[in-house]
ChimeraX commands (.cxc) that place a marker at each C-alpha (Angstrom):
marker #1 position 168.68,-50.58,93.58 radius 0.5
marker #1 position 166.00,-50.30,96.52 radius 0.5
marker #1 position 163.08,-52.87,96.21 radius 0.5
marker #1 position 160.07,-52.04,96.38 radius 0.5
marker #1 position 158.20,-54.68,94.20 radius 0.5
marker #1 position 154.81,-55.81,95.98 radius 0.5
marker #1 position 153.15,-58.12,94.66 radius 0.5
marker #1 position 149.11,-59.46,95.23 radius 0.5
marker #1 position 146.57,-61.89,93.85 radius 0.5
marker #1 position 143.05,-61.54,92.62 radius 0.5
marker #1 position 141.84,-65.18,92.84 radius 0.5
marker #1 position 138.85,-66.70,91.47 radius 0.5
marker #1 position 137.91,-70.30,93.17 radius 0.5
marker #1 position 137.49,-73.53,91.44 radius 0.5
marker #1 position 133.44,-73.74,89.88 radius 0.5
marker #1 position 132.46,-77.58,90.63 radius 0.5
marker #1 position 134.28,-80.03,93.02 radius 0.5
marker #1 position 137.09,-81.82,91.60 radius 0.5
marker #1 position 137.37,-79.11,88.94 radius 0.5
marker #1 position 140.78,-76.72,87.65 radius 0.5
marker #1 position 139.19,-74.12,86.60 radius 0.5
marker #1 position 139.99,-72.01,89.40 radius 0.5
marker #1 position 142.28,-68.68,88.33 radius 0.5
marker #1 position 144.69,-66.21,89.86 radius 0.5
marker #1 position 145.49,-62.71,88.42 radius 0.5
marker #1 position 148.28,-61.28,89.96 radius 0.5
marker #1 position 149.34,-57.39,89.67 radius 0.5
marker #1 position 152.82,-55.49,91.26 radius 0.5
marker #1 position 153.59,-52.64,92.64 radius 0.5
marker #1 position 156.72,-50.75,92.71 radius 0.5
marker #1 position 158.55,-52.35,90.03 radius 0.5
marker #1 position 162.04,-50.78,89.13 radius 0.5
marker #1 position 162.54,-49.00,86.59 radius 0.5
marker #1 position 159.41,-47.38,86.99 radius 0.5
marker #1 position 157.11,-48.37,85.05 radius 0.5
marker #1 position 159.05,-51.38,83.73 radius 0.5
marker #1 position 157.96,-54.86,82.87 radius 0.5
marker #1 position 157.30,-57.37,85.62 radius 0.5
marker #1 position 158.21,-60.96,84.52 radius 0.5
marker #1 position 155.76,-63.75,86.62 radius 0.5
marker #1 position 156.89,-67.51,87.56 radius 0.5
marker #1 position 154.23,-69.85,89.14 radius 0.5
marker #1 position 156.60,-72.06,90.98 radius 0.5
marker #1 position 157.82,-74.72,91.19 radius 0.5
marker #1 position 158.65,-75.36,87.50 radius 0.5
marker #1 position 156.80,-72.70,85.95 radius 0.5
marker #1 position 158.10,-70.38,82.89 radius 0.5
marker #1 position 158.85,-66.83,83.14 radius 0.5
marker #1 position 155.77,-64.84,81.75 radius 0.5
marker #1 position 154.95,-61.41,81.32 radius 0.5
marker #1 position 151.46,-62.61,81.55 radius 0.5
marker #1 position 150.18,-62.02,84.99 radius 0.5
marker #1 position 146.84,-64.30,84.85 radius 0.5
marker #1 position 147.52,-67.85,85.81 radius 0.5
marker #1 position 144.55,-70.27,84.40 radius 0.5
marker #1 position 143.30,-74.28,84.82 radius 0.5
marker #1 position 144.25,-73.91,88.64 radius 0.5
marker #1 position 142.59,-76.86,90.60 radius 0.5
marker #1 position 142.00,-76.72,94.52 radius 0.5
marker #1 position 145.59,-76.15,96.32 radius 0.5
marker #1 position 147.98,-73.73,97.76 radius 0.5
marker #1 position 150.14,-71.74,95.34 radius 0.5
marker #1 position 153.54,-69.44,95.00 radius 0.5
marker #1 position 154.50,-66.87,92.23 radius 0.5
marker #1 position 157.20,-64.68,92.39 radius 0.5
marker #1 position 157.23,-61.60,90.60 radius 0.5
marker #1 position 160.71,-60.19,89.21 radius 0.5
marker #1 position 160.82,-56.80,87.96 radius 0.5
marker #1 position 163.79,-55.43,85.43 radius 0.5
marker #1 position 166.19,-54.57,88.38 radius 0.5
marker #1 position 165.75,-58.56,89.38 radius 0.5
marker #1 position 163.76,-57.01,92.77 radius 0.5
marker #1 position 161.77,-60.14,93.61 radius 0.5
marker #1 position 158.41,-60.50,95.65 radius 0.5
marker #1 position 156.87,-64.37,95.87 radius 0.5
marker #1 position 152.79,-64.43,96.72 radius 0.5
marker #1 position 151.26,-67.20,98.32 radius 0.5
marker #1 position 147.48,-68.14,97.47 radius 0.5
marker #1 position 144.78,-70.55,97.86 radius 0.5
marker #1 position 142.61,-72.27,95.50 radius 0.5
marker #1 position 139.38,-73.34,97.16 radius 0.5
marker #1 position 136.48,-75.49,95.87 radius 0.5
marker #1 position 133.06,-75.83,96.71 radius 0.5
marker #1 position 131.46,-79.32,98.52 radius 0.5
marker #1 position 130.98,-82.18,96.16 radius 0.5
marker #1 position 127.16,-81.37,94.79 radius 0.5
marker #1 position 125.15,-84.74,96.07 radius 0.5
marker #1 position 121.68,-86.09,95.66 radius 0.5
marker #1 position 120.50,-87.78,99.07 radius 0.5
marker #1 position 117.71,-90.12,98.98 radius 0.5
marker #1 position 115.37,-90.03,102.33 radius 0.5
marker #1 position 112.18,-92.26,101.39 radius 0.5
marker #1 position 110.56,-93.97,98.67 radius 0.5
marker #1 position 106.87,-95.20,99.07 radius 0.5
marker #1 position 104.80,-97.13,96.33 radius 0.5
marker #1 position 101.97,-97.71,94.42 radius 0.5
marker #1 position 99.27,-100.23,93.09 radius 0.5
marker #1 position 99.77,-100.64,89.49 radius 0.5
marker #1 position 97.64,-97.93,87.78 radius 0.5
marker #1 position 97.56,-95.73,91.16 radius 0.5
marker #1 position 99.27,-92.54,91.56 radius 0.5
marker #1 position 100.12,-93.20,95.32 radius 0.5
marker #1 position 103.69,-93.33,95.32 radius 0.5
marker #1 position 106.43,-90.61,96.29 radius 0.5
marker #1 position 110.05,-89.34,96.80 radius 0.5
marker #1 position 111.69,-87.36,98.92 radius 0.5
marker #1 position 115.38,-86.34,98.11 radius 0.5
marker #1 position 118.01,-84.18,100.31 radius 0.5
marker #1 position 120.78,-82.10,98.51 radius 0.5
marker #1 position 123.84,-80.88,99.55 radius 0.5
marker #1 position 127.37,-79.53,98.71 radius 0.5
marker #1 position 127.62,-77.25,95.62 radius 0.5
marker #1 position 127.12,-73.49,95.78 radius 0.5
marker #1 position 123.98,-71.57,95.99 radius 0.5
marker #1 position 120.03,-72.01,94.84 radius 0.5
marker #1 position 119.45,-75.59,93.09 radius 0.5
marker #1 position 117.51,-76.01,90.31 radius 0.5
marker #1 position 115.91,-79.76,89.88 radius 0.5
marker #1 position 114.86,-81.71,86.68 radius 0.5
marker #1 position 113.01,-85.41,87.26 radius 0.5
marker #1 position 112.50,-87.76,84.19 radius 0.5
marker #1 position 110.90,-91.20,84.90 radius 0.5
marker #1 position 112.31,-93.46,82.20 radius 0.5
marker #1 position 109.19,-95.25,81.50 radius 0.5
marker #1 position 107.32,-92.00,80.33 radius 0.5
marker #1 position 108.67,-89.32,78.60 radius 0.5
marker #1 position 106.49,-87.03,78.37 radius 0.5
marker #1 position 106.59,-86.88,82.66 radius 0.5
marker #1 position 108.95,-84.17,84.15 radius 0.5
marker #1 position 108.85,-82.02,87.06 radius 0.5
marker #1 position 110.63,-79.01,88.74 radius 0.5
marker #1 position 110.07,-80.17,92.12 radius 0.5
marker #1 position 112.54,-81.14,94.49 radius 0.5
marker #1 position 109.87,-83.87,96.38 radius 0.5
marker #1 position 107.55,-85.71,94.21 radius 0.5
marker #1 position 104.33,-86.82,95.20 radius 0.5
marker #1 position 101.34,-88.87,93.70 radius 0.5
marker #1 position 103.32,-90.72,91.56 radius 0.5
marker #1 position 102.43,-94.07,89.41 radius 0.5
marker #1 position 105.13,-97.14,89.81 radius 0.5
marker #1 position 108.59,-96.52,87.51 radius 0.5
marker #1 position 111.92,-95.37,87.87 radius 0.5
marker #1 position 112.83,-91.78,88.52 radius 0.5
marker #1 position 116.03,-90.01,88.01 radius 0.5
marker #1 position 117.07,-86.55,88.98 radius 0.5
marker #1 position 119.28,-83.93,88.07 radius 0.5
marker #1 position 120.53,-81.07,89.79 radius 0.5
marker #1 position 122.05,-77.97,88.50 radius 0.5
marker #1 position 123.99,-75.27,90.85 radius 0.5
marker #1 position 125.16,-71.60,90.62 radius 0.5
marker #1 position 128.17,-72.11,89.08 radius 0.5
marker #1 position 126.87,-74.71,86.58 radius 0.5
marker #1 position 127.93,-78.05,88.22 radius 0.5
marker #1 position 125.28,-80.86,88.23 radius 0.5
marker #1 position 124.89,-83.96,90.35 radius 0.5
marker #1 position 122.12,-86.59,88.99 radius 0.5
marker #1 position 120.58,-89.24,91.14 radius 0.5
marker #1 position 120.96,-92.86,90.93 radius 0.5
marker #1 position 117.99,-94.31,89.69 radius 0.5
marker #1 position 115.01,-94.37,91.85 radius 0.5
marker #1 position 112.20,-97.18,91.60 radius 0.5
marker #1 position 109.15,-96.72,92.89 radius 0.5
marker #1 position 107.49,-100.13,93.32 radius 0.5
marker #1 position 104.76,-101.31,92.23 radius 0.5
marker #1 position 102.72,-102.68,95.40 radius 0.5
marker #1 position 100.29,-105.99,95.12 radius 0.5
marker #1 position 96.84,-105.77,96.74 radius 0.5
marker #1 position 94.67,-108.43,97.89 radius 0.5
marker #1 position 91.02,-108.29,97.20 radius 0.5
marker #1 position 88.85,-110.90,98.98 radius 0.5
marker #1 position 85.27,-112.16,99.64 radius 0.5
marker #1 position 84.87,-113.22,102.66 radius 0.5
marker #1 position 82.72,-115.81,102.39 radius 0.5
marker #1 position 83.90,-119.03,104.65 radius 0.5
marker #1 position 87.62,-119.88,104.08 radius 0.5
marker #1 position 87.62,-123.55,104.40 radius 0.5
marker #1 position 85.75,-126.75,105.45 radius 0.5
marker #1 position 87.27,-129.73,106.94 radius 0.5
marker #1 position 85.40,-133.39,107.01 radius 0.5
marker #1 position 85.10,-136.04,108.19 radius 0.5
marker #1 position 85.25,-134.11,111.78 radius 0.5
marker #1 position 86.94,-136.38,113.77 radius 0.5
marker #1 position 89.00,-137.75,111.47 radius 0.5
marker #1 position 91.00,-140.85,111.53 radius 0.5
marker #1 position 93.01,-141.68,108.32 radius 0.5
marker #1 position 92.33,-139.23,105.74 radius 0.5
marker #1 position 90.89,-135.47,105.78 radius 0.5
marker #1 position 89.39,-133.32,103.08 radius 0.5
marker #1 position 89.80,-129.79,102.53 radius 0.5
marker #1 position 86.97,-127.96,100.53 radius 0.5
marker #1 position 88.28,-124.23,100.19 radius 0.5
marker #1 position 85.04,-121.95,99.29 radius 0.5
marker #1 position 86.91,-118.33,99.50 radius 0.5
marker #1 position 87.13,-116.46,96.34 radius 0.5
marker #1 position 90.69,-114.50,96.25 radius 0.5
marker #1 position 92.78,-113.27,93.56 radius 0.5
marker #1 position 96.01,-111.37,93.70 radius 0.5
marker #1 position 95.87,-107.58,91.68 radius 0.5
marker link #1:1,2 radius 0.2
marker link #1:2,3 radius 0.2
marker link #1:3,4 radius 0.2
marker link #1:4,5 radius 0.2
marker link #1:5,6 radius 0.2
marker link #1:6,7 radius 0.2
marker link #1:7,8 radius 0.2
marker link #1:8,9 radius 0.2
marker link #1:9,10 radius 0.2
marker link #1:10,11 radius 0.2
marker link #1:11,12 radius 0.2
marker link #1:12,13 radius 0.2
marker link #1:13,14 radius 0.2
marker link #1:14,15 radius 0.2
marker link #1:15,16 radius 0.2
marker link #1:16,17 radius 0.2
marker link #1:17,18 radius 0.2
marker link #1:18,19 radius 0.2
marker link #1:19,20 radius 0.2
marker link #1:20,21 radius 0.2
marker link #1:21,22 radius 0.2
marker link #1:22,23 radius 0.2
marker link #1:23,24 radius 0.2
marker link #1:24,25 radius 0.2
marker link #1:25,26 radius 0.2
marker link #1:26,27 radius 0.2
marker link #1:27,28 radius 0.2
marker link #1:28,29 radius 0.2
marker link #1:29,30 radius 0.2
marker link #1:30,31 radius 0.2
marker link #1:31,32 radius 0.2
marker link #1:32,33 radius 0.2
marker link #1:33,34 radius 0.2
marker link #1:34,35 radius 0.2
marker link #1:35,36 radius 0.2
marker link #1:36,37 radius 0.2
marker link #1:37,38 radius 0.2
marker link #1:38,39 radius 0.2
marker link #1:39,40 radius 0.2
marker link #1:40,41 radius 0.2
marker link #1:41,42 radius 0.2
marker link #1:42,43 radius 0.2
marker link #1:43,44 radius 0.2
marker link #1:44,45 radius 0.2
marker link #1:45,46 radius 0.2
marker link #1:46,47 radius 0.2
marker link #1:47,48 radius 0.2
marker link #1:48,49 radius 0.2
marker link #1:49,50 radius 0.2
marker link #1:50,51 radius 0.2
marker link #1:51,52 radius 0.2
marker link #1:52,53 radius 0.2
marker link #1:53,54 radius 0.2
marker link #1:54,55 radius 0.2
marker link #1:55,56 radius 0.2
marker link #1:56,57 radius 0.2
marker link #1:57,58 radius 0.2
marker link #1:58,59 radius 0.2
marker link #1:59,60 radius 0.2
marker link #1:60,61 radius 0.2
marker link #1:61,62 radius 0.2
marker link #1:62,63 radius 0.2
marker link #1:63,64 radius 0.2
marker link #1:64,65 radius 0.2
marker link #1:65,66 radius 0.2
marker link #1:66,67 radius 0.2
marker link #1:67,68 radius 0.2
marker link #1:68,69 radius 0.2
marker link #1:69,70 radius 0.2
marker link #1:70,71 radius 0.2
marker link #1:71,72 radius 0.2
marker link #1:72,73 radius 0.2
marker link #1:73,74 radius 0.2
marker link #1:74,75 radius 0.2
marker link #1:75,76 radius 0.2
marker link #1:76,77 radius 0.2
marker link #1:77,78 radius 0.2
marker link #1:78,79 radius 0.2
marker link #1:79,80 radius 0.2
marker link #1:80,81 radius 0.2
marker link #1:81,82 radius 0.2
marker link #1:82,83 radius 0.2
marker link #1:83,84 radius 0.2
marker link #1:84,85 radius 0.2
marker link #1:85,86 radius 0.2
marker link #1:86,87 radius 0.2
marker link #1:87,88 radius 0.2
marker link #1:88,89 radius 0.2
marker link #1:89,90 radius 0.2
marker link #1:90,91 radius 0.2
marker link #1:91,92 radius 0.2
marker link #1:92,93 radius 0.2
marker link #1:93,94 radius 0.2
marker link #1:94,95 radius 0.2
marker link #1:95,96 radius 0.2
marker link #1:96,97 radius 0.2
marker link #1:97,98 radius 0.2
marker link #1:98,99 radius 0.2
marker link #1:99,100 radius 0.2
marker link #1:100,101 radius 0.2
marker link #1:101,102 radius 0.2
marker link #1:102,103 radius 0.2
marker link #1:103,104 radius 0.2
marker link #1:104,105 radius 0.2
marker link #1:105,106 radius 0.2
marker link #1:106,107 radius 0.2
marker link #1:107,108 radius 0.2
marker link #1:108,109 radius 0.2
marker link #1:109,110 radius 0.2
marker link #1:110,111 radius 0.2
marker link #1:111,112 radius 0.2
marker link #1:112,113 radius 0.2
marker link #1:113,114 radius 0.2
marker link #1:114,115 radius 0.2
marker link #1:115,116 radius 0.2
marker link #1:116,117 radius 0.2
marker link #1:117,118 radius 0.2
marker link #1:118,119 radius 0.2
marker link #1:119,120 radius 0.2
marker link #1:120,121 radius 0.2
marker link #1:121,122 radius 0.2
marker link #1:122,123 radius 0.2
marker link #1:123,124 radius 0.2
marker link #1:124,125 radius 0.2
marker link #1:125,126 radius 0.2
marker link #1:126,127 radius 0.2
marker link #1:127,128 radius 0.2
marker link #1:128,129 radius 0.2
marker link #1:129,130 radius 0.2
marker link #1:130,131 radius 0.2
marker link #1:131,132 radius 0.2
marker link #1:132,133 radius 0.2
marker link #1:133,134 radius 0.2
marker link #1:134,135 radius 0.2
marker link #1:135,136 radius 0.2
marker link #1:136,137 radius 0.2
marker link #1:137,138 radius 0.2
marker link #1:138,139 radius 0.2
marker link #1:139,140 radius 0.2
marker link #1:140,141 radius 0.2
marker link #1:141,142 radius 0.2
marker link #1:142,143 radius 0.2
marker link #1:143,144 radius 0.2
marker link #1:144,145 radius 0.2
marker link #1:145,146 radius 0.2
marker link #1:146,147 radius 0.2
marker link #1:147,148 radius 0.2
marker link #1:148,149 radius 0.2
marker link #1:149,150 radius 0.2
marker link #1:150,151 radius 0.2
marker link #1:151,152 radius 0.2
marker link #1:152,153 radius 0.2
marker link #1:153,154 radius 0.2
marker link #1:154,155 radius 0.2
marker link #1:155,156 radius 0.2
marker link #1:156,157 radius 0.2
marker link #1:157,158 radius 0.2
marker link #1:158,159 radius 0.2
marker link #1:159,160 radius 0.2
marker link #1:160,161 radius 0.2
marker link #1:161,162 radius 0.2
marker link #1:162,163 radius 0.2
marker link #1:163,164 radius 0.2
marker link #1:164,165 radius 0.2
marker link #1:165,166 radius 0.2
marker link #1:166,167 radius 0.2
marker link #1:167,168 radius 0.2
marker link #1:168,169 radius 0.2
marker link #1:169,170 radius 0.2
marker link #1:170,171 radius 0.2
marker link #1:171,172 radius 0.2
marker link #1:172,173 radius 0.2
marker link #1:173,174 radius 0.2
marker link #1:174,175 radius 0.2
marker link #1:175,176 radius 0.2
marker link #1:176,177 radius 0.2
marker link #1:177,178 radius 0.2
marker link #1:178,179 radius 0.2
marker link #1:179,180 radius 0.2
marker link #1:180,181 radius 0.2
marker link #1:181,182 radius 0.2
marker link #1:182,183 radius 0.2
marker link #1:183,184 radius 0.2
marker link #1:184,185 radius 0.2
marker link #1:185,186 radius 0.2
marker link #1:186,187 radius 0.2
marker link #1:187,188 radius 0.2
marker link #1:188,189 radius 0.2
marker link #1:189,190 radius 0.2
marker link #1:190,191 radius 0.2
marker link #1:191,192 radius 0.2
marker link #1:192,193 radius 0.2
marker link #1:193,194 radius 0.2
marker link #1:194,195 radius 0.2
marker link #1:195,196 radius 0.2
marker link #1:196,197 radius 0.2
marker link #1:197,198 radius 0.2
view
């Protein structure tokens, strides 16, 4: 019999990096008999299927040959991609005094596929969360994010402490005397200066 079979692959890539659910559906042309069952095989090892959608791919090249009733044979190559790995990049923390909302964080993203949507929690207070992707005017704790993709994937940050800075408050009133001035075998210091550490 003449062949004619053609076969050709309607592929859907994998969702999230590292994923398998990527998919091919493959349809033929010009099977003989007309009209006649095509029989699929997703090589190397797979089984002969009348089913022509191929599921739980992961990111790869792949054959299938299509047989048709007259044993008229046409193999397909495709390709499985995936997206970049979704990542949270962390570009600057800065703190605050204790009781101060002075702090912030800034944050790059990358890899994944399309708009990102963010989520922050700080894990001292949970009642705080925000939509933002840069926080500002924030009080000392640790902040995580998570970000959420097109397709669904989500990559969460490690977590993020903003730290709690110490202030000095001082009178300045004089820091020190020293007597006798000279000395010769012993000094004394008298510190006068009022300090204390916040």
């Amino acid at each position: 019999a003449f062949c004619s079979l053609s076969a050709s692959a309607m592929v859907l890539d994998v969702s999230c990096f590292g994923g398998n659910d990527g998919s091919a559906s493959i349809s033929a042309e010009g099977a003989y008999p007309l009209d006649s069952a095509v029989q699929f095989q997703l090589l190397p090892a797979g089984e002969l299927t009348v089913d022509p959608v191929f599921l739980n791919l992961a990111v790869g090249s792949y054959e299938v040959v299509a047989i048709d009733f007259a044993g008229c044979q046409d193999t397909l190559e495709f390709t499985i991609e995936e997206p970049e790995e979704l990542q949270v990049l962390l570009n600057e923390v800065v703190g605050s005094e204790e009781g101060q909302f002075q702090g912030s964080i800034e944050v790059d993203v990358i890899g994944g596929t399309g708009d990102y949507n963010f989520s922050w929690i700080q894990l001292e207070d949970a009642e705080f969360t925000s939509s933002d992707q840069n926080l500002t005017d924030l009080a000392p704790g640790t902040y995580v994010l998570s970000v959420l993709d097109d397709n669904g994937c989500i990559a969460v940050s490690f977590e993020i402490v903003v730290e709690s800075i110490v202030g000095l408050i001082e009178n300045q009133n004089k820091a020190f005397a020293l007597y006798p001035n000279p000395a010769k075998n012993w000094i004394q210091i008298e510190w006068n200066e009022e300090a204390r550490w916040e």
